[in-house]
KERO-374146 format. One record per residue (C-alpha): x, y, z; residue in one letter. Coordinates in Angstrom, 2 decimals. Layout:
<pt px="X" py="Y" pz="Z" r="a"/>
...
***
This chain:
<pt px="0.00" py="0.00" pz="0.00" r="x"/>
<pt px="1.00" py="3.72" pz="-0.18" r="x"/>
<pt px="0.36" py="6.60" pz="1.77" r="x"/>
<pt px="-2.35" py="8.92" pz="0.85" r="x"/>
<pt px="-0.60" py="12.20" pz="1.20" r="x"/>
<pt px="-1.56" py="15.53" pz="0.15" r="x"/>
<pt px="2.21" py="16.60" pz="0.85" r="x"/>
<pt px="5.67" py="14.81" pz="1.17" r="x"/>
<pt px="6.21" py="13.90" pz="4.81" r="x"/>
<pt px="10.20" py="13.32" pz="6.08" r="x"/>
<pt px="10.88" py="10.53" pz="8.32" r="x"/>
<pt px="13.65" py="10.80" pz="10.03" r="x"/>
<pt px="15.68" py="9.09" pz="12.69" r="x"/>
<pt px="18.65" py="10.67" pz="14.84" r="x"/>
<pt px="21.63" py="9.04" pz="15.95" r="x"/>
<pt px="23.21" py="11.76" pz="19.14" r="x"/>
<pt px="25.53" py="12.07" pz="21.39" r="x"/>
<pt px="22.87" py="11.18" pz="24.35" r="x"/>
<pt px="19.32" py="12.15" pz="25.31" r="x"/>
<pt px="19.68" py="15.90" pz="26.19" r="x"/>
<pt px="17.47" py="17.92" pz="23.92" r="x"/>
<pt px="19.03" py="20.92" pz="24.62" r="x"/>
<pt px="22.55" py="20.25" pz="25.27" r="x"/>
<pt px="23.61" py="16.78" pz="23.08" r="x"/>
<pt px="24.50" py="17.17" pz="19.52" r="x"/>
<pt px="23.84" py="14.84" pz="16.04" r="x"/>
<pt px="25.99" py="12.25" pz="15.22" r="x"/>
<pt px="23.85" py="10.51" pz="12.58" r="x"/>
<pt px="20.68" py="11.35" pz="10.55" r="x"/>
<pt px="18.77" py="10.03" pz="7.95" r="x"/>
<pt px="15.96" py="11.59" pz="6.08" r="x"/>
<pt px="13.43" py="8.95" pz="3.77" r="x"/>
<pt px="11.31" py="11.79" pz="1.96" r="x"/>
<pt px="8.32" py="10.02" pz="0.58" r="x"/>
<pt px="6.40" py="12.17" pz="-2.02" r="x"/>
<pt px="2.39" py="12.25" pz="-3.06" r="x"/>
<pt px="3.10" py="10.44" pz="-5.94" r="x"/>
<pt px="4.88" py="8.02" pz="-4.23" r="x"/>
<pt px="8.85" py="8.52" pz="-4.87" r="x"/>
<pt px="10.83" py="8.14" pz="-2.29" r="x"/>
<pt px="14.52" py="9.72" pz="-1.47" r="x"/>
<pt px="16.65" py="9.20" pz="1.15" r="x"/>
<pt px="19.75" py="10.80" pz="2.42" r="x"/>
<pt px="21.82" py="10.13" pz="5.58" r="x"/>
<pt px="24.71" py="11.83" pz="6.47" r="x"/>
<pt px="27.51" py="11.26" pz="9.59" r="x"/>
<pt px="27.79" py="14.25" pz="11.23" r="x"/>
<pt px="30.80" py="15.53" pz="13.93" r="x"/>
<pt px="29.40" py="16.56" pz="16.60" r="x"/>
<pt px="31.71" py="19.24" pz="18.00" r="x"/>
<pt px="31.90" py="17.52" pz="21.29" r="x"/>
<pt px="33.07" py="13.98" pz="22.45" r="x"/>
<pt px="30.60" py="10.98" pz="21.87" r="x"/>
<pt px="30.23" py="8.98" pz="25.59" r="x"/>
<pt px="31.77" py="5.58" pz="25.88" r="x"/>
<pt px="28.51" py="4.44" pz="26.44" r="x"/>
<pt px="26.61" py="6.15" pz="23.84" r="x"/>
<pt px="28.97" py="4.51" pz="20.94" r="x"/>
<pt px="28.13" py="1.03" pz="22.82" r="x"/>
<pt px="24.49" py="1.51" pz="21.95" r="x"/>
<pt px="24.62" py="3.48" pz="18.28" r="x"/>
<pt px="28.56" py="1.70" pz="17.10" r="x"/>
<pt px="29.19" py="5.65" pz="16.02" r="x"/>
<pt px="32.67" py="7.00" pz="17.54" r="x"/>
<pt px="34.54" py="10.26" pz="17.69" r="x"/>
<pt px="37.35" py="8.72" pz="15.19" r="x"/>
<pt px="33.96" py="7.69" pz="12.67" r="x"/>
<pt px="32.68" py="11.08" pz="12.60" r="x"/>
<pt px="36.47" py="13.17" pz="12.85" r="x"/>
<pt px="36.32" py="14.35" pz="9.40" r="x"/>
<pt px="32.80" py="14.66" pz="9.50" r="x"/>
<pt px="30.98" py="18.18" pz="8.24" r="x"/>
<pt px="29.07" py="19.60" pz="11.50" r="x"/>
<pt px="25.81" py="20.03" pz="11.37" r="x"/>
<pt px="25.81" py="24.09" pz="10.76" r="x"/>
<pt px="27.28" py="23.15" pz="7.63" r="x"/>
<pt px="25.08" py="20.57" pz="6.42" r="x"/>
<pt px="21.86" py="22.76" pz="7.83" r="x"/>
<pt px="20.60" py="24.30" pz="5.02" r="x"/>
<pt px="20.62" py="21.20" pz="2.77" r="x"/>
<pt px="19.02" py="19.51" pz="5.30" r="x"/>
<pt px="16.33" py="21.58" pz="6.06" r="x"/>
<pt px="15.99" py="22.48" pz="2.03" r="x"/>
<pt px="14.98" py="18.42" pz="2.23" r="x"/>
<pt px="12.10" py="18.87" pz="5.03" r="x"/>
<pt px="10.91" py="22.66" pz="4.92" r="x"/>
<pt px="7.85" py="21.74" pz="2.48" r="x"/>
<pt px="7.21" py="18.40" pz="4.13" r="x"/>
<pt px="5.65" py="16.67" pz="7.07" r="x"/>
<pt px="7.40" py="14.68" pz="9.84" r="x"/>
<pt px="7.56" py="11.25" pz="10.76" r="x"/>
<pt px="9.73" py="9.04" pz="12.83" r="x"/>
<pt px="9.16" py="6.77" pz="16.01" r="x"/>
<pt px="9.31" py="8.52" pz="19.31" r="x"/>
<pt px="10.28" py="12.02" pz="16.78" r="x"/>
<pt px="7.64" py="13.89" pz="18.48" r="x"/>
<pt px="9.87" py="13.42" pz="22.18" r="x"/>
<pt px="13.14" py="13.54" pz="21.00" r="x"/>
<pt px="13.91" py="13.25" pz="17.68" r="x"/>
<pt px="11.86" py="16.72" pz="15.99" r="x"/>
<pt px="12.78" py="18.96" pz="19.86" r="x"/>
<pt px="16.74" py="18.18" pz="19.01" r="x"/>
<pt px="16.46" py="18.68" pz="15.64" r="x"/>
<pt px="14.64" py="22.17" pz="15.77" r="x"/>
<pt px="17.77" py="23.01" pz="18.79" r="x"/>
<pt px="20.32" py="21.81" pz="16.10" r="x"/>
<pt px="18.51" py="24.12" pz="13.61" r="x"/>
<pt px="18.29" py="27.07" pz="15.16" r="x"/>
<pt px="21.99" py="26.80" pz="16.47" r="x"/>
<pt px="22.53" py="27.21" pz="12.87" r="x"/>
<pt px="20.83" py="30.39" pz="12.63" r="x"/>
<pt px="17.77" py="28.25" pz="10.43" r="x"/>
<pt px="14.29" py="29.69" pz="11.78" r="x"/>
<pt px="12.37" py="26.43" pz="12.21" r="x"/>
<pt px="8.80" py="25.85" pz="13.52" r="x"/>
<pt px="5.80" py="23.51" pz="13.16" r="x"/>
<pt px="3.13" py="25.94" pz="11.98" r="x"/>
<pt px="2.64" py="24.29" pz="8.51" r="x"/>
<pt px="2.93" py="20.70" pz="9.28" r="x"/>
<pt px="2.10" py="17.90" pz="11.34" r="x"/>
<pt px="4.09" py="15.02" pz="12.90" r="x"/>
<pt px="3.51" py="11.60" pz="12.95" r="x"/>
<pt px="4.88" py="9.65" pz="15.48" r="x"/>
<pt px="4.39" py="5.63" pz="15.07" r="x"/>
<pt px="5.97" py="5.12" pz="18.70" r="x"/>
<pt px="2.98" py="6.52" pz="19.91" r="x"/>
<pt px="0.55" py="4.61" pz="17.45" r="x"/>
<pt px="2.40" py="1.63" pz="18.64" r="x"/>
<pt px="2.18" py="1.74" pz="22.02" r="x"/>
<pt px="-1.52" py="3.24" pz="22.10" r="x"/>
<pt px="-2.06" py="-0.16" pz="19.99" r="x"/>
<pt px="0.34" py="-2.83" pz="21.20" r="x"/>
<pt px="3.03" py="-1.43" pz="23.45" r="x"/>
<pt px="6.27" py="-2.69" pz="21.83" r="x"/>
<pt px="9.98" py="-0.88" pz="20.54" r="x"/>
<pt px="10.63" py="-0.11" pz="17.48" r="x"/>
<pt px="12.48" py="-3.78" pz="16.61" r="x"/>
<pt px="9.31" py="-5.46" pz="18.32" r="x"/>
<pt px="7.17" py="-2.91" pz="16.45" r="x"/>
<pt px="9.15" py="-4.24" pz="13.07" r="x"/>
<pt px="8.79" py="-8.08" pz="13.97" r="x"/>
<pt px="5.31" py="-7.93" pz="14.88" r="x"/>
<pt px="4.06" py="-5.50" pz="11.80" r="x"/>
<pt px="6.48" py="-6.63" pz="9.04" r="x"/>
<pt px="7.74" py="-10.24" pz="10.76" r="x"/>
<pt px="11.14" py="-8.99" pz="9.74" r="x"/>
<pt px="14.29" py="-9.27" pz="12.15" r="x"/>
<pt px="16.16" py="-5.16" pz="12.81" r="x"/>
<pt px="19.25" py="-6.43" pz="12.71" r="x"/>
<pt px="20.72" py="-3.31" pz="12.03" r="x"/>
<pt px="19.10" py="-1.44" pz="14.92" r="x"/>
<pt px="20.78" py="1.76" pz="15.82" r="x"/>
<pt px="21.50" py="2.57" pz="12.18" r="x"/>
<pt px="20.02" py="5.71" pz="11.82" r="x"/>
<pt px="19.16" py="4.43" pz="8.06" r="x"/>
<pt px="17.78" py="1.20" pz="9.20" r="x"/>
<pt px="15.60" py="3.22" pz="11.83" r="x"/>
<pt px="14.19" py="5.19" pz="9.18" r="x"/>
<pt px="13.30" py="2.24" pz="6.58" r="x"/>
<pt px="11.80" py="0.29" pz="9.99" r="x"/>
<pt px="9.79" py="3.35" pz="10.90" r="x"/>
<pt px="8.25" py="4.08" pz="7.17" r="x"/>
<pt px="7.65" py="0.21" pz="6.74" r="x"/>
<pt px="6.27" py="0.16" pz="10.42" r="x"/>
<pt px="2.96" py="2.79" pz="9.71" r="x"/>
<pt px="2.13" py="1.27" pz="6.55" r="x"/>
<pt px="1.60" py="-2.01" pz="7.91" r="x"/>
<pt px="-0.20" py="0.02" pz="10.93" r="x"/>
<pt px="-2.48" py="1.01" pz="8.57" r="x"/>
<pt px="-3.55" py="-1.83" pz="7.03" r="x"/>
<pt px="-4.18" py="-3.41" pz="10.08" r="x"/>
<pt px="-5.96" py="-1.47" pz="12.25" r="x"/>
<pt px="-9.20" py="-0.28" pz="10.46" r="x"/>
<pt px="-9.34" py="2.61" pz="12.36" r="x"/>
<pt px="-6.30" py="3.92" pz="11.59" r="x"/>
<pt px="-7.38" py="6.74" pz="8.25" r="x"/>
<pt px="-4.86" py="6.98" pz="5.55" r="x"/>
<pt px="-4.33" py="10.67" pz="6.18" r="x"/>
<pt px="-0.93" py="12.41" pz="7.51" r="x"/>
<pt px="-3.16" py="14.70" pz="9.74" r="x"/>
<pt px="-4.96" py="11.98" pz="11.22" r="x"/>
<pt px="-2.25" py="10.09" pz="11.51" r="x"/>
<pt px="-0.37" py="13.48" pz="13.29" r="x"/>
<pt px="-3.49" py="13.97" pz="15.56" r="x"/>
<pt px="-3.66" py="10.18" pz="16.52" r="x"/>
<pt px="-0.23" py="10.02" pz="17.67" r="x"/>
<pt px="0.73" py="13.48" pz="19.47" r="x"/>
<pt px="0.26" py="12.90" pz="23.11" r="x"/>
<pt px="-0.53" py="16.25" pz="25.30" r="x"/>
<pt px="-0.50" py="19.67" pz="23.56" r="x"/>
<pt px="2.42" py="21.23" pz="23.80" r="x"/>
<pt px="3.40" py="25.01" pz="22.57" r="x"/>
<pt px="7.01" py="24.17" pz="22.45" r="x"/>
<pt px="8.87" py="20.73" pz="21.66" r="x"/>
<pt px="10.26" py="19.78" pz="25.36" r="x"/>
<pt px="6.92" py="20.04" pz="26.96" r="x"/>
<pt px="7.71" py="23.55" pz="29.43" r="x"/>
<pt px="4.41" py="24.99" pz="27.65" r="x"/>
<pt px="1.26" py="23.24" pz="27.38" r="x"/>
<pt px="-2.03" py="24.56" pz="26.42" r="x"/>
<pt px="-5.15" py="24.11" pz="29.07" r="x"/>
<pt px="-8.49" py="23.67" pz="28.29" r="x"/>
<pt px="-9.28" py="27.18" pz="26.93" r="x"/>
<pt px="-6.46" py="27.17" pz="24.63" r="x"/>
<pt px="-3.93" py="29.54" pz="26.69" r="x"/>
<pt px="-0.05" py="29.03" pz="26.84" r="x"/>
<pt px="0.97" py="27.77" pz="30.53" r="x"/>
<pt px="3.38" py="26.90" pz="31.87" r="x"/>
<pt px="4.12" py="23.32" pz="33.19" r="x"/>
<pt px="6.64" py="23.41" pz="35.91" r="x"/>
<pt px="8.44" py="25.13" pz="38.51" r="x"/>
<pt px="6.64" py="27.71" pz="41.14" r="x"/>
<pt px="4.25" py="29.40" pz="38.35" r="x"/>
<pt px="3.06" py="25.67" pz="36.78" r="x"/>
<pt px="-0.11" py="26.11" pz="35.85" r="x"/>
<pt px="-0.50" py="29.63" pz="35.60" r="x"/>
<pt px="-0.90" py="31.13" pz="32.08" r="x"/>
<pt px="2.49" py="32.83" pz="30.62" r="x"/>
<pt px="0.65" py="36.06" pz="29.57" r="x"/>
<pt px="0.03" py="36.13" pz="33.70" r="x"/>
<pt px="3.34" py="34.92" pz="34.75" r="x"/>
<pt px="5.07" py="37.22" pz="32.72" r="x"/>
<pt px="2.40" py="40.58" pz="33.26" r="x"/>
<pt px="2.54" py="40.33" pz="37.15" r="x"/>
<pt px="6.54" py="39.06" pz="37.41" r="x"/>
<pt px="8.54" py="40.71" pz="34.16" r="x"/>
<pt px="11.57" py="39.39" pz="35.29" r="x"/>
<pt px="10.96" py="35.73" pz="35.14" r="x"/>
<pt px="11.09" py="36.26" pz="31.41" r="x"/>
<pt px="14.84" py="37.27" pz="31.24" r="x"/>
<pt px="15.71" py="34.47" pz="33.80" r="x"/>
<pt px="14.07" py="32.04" pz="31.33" r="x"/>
<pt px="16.16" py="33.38" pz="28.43" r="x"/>
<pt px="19.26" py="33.13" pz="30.31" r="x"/>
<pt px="18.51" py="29.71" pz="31.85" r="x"/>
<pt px="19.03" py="26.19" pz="30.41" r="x"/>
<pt px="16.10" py="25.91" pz="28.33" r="x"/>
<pt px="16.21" py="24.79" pz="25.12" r="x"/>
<pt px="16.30" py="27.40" pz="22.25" r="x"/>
<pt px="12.71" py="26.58" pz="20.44" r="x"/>
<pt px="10.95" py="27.25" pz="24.01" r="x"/>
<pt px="13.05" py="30.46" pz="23.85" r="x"/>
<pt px="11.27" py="31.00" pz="20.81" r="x"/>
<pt px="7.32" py="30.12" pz="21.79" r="x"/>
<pt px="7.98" py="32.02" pz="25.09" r="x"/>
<pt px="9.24" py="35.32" pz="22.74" r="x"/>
<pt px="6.83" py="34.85" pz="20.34" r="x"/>
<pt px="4.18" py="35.05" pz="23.39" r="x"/>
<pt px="5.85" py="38.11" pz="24.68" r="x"/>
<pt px="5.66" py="39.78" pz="21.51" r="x"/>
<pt px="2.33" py="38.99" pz="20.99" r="x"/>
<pt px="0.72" py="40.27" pz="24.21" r="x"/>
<pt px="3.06" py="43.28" pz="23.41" r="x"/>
<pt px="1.36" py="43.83" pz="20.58" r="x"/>
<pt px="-2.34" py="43.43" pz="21.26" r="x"/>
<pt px="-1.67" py="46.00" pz="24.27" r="x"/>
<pt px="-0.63" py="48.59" pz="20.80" r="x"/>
<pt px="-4.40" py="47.51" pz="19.36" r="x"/>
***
């Protein structure tokens, strides 16, 4: 079967230096672009890092500091990577947790404004484990009864992932063919940002969802307590909830000119 698409969507699988969102780097990624007609293309690229790959990190993905030494960085390879997804959906398996929130950091390190307003994710992770509750090599042996032998490979993730919602949706009838269905089905809470800081509540309204002010609407936090906005800058937060939390600021700014 093929997708029914109305756009291309990207899947994509990372290969990092660890699980930090805001401060581990790209070591490995892999792009399958599947078009409306259905073409596929797929490019992967080794990527150095900048900083040293843990011991224990190269036990789990086999990529080393000496495999990616001559390596371009990812600020170099940016713009041809995000030439490859900028018109497209996203896909991958557990992308909407990790994979997309590093990706977006890695992006806008390299200057490359990127945001979710015109597409949708897809995360199969999520369809899996609303449906069976498996990995992603358990998720390929029950869907496809094929063996991941080459787990870890960022290109083998990819091909596993794409292969993985396909047979999803020819098996569970209630699954639509439809990359916004699909994107709806699996997203999980609604998040303003990537890492989960700001969450919408029930009216729609930006809060945020930890520390003392959890809970509370930003356009409160940030109109009764001005300051907490430039501590949030200068914190540890990753750069794409910078981004929401300016584009908030901005906003209010703005409708207080109306």
């Amino acid at each position: 079967m093929t997708l029914n698409l109305t756009k291309p969507i990207c899947f994509f699988d990372l290969e990092t230096t660890g699980v930090n969102i805001t401060t581990d780097r790209i070591v490995e990624i892999s792009i399958l672009k599947v078009h409306p007609n259905g073409k596929e293309e797929s490019h992967t690229w080794r990527v150095n890092p900048t900083i040293p790959i843990p011991a224990e990190v190269t036990l789990v993905h086999g990529i080393s500091d000496a495999d990616v030494a001559d390596k371009p960085t990812f600020k170099e390879l940016a713009k041809e990577v995000y030439n490859i997804i900028k018109d497209a959906d996203l896909g991958g398996f557990n992308s909407n947790r990790f994979d997309i929130p590093l990706l977006a950091e890695e992006l806008l390190r390299a200057g490359i404004d990127f945001d979710m307003k015109n597409r949708v994710s897809v995360d199969v992770q999520t369809i899996f484990h609303k449906m069976e509750q498996r990995t992603l090599s358990a998720a390929y042996k029950f869907y496809c009864d094929k063996n991941l032998d080459d787990a870890h490979s960022a290109e083998a993730d990819t091909r596993a992932t794409y292969e993985v919602l396909l047979a999803q949706i020819e098996k569970y009838e209630e699954l639509q063919n439809d990359t916004k269905f699909l994107a709806e089905f699996s997203s999980r809470k609604q998040f303003a940002d990537f890492a989960g800081f700001i969450i919408y509540n029930k009216d729609g309204e930006e809060c945020f969802s930890f520390g003392k002010h959890k809970g509370k609407t930003v356009n409160e936090v940030l109109e009764k307590e001005p300051g907490y906005f430039g501590w949030l800058l200068d914190a540890d937060f990753p750069l794409y909830t910078k981004k929401v939390l300016t584009a908030i600021k901005l906003r209010a700014f703005n409708n207080k000119l109306i």
